[in-house]
N, C-alpha and C positions, 0 to 999 in steps of 0.2 A: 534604527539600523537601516543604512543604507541597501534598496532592493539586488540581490543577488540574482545572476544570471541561473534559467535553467537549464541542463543540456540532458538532451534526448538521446539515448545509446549507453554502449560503455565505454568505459573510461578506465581506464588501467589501474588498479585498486577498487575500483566500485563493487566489484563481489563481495570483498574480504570485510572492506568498510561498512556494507550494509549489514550483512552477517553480524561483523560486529556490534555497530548498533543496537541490535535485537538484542544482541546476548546481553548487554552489558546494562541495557534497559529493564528488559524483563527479569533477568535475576536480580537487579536493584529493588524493585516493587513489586515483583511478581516471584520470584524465587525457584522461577525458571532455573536450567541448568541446562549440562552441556544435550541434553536432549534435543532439547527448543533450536540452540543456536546450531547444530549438527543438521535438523531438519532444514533452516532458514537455508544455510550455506549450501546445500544438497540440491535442494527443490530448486533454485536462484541458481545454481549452476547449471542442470539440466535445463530452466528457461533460458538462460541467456543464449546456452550450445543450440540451441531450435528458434532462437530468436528472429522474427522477421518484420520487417518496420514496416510495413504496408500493414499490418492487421495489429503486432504488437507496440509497447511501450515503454520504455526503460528512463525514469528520467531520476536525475540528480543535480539536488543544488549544493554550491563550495562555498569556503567562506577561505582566500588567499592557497586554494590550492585543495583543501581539507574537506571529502565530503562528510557534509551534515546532514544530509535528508534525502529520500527518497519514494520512489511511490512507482509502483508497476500496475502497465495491465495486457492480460493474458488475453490475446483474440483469437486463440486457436478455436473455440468454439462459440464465438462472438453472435455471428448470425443464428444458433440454434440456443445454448444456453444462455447466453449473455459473456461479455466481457469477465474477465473474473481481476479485480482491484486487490494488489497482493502489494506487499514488501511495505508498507507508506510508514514512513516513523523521520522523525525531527531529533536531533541531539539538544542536548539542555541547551547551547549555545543559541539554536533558532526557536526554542518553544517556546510558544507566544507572543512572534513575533511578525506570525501571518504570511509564513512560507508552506507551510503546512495547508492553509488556504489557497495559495497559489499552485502549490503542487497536483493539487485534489482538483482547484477547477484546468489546469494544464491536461491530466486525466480522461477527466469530463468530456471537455473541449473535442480530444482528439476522437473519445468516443463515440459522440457527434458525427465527428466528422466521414470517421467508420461506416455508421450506418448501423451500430449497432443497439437492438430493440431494448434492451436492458444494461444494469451493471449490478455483477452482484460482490461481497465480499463474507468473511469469517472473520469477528471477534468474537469479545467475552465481553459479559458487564464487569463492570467497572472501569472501562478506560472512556471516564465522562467527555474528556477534551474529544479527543476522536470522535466520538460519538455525534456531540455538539455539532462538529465539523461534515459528519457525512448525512446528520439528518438537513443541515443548513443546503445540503446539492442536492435535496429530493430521497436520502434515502428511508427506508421503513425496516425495522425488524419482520422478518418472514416466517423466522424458524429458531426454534430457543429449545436448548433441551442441556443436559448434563454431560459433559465428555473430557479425550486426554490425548485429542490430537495434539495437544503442544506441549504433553509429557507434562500436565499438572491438573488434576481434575478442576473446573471451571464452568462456569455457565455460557455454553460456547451459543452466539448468536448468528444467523444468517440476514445479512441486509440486503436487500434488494434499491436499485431505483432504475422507475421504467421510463427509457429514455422517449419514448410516445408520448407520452404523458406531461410530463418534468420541462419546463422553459429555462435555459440558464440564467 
């Protein structure tokens, strides 16, 4: 597959389309429901209505128009918590095809460039690929315990990577 442009901000459908995403993923594998995909669309519109490109990140790659992936990060408490790495998911169409890489080190990069000490994120085990992909950028498991922030009980995981530390 020829390399796809990323663009930083939004983009007129990028809400609806990332939303989507989620939903259509995680009740595939996950059996998620309208819970998950109500929170995604929820939280992602409140970020984007506070959105500021000096500290935050919005990026989305297309494939003839059609976004397929995405990947956020929250710098409203960058300098004290860490960066918070939110929304990242690939459609079947880009997985494993190393956009999902690109996305995560675009991320990275800019967090970098921020200045900010840390980046942290929320999963669950099981989602080995991701997983794969954010120990590959320096991250570690921090915090692991049982919960239903995403309206399905899961072994929900805290990642940390401490950008002092971590060389790209």
């Amino acid at each position: 597959m020829e390399a796809l442009d990323i663009v930083n901000g939004y983009v007129p459908g990028s809400l609806g389309r990332v939303a989507s995403l989620h939903g259509i993923y995680y009740a595939k594998h996950w059996g998620f429901g309208v819970f998950f995909e109500l929170k995604v669309a929820t939280e992602l519109a409140a970020f984007l209505s506070a959105f500021n490109p000096a500290r935050d990140g919005f990026w989305t790659v297309s494939i003839e128009g059609e976004i397929e992936g995405s990947i956020t990060i929250d710098g409203s408490h960058g300098m004290t918590e860490g960066a918070h790495l939110r929304w990242f998911i690939t459609s079947d169409a880009l997985r494993g095809q190393g956009e999902g890489d690109r996305l995560l080190l675009t991320a990275m990069e800019f967090c970098r460039a921020c200045g900010y000490p840390r980046v942290y994120l929320w999963t669950f085990a099981g989602l080995g690929a991701a997983r794969h992909l954010y120990e590959r950028h320096g991250f570690v498991v921090t915090e692991e315990h049982r919960g239903t922030q995403w309206g399905a009980e899961v072994l929900e995981q805290r990642m940390e990577c401490d950008l002092t530390s971590v060389q790209p």
